[in-house]
C-alpha positions in Angstrom: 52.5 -44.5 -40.3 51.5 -46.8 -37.6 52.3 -44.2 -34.7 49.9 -41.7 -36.9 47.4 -44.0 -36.6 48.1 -44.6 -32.8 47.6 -41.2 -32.2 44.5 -40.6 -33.9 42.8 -43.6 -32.3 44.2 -41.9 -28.8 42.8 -38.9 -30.0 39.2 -40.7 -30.6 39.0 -42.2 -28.0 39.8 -39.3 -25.5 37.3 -37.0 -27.5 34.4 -40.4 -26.8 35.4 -40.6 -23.0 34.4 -36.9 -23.0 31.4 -36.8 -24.9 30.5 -40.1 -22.9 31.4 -37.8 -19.6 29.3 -34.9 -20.2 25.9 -36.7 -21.0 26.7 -38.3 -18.0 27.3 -35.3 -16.0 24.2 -33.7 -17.7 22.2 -37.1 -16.5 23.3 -36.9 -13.0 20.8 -34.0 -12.2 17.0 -35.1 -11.5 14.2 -33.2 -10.8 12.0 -34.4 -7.6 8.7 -32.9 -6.5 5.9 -33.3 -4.0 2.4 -34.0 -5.5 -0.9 -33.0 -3.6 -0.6 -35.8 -1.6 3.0 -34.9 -0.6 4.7 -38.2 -1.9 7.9 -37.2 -3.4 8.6 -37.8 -7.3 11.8 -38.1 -9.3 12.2 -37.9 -13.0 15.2 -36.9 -15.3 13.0 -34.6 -17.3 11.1 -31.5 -16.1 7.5 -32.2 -16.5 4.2 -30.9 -16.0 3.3 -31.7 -12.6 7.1 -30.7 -11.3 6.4 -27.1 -12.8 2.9 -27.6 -11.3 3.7 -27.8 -7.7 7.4 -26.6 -7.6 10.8 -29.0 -7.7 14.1 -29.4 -6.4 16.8 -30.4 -9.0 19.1 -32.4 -7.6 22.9 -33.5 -8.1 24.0 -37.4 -8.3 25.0 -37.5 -4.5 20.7 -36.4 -3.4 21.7 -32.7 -2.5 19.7 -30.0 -3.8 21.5 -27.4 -5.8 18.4 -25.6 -7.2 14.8 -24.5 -5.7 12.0 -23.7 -8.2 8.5 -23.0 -7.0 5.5 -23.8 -8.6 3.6 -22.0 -11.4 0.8 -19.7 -9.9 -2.4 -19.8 -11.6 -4.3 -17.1 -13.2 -6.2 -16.2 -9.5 -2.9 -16.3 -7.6 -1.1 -14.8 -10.3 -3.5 -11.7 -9.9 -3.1 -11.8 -6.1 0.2 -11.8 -5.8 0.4 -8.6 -8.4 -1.7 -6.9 -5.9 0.0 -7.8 -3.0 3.6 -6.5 -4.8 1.8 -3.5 -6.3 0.5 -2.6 -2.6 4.0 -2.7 -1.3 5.2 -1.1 -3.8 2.9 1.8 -3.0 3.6 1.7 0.7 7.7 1.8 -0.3 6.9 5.2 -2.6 4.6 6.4 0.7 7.4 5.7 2.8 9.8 7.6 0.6 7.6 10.7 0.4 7.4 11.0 3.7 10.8 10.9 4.4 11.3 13.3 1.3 8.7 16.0 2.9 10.2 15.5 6.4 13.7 16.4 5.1 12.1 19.2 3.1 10.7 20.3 6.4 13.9 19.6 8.7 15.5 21.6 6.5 13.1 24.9 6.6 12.8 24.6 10.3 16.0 23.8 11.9 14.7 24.3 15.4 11.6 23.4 17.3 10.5 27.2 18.2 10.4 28.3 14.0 8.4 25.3 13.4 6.0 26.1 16.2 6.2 30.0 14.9 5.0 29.0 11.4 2.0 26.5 12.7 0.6 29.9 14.9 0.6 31.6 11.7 -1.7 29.8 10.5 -4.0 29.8 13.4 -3.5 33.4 13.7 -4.8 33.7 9.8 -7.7 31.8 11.1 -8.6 33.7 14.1 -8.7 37.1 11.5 -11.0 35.4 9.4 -13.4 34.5 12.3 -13.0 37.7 13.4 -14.1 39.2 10.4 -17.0 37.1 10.1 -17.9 38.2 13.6 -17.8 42.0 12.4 -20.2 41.0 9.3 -22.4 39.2 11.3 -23.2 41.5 13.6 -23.8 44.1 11.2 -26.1 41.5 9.0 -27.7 41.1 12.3 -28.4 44.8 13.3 -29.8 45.2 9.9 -32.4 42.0 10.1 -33.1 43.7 13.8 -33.8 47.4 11.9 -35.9 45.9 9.4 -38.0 43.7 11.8 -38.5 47.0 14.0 -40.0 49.0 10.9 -42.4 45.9 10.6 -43.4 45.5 14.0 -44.0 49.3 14.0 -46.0 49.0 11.1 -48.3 46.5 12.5 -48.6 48.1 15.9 -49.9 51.1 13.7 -52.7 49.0 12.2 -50.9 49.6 9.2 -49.9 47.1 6.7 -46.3 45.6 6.1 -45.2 46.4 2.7 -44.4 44.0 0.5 -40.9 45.0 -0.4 -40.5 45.5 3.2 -41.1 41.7 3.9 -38.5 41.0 0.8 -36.3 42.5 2.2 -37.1 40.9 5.9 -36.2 37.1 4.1 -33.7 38.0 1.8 -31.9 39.3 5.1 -32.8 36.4 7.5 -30.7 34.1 4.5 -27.7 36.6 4.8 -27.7 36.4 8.3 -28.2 32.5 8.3 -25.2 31.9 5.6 -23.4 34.4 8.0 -23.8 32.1 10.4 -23.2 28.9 8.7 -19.8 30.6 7.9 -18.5 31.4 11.6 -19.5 27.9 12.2 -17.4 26.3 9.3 -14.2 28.3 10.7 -14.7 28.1 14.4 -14.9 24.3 13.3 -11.4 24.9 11.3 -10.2 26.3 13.9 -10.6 23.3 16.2 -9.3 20.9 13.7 -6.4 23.2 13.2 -5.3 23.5 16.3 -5.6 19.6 16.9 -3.7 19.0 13.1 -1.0 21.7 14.8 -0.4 19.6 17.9 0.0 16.8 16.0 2.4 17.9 13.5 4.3 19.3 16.6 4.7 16.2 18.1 5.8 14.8 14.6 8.4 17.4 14.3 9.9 16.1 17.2 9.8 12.4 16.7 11.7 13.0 13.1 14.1 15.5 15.0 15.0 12.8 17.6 15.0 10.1 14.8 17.4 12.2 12.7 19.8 12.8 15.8 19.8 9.6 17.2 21.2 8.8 13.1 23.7 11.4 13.3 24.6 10.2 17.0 25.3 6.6 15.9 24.6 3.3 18.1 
């Protein structure tokens, strides 16, 4: 009987030293900050000012074993969401454009196809300035035949008929929007063939990028 109540007080006492053990181990941790000022601060609870500008916990022999920085308010909150949300939409940029460039790799395997399908495009271009041209000049011949019928008119003393004169602005505007037209595709044109050099040069840059990964170090 004695020796069962030798072990039980054993057994108590073990369970006390370990219950005694852990809130110690759980007190050993402290929390220490910086205020505005920068003076450091310890407590052994986590309070309002350590979440306010950030704390270290730290262990019973001073050495940090956790970094937590402080709360953001509402303002930084905000910029910081739009700082993330901006790189976020620079990664998704980054990936398209490597996405369209292996799209593109892949259709044109070598330099001289690439080039091929960027003259294409000039060359569809150059038909449609080339049709405008053609129209032009015939809008133009038939402003030039009307005007002649007037001039003869009035040379003759006679007067200019009205429909005649119609006819004289309604063709002027064809002939203008005629022009207006060439213009907007000569300017095409230019900005084509200055997109096409470009777009060249890219070509190459992602071709020697893509080699040089293939290649190794």
């Amino acid at each position: 009987m004695r020796r069962t109540l030798l072990v039980i007080a054993i057994l108590a006492l073990t369970a006390g030293a370990q219950v005694q053990a852990q809130k110690t181990s759980a007190s050993s941790y402290r929390y220490r900050w910086k205020d505005a000022s920068g003076l450091p601060h310890y407590s052994d609870s986590l309070t309002s000012d350590a979440l306010k500008y950030g704390y270290d916990l730290v262990n019973d022999r001073g050495l940090v074993v956790q970094h937590v920085d402080r709360q953001l308010n509402p303002e930084e909150r905000a910029a910081a969401q739009k700082v993330a949300d901006q790189q976020a939409a620079e990664r998704r940029a980054a990936q398209e454009r490597d996405r369209v460039d292996s799209q593109m790799l892949a259709a044109y395997p070598t330099e001289e196809g690439y080039a091929t399908s960027l003259k294409q495009s000039l060359d569809n271009l150059e038909q449609q300035i080339s049709t405008t041209r053609i129209n032009l000049r015939s809008q133009e011949k038939t402003l030039t035949d009307l005007l002649t019928r007037a001039g003869d008119l009035e040379r003759a003393k006679q007067p200019v008929p009205k429909f005649l004169n119609d006819s004289i602005a309604k063709q002027r505007d064809v002939v203008t929007q005629q022009r207006d037209t060439l213009e907007r595709e000569l300017n095409a044109r230019e900005a084509a063939e200055k997109k096409n050099a470009t777009d060249l040069q890219h070509y190459r840059d992602v071709k020697a990028a893509k080699e040089k990964e293939r290649s190794g170090p």
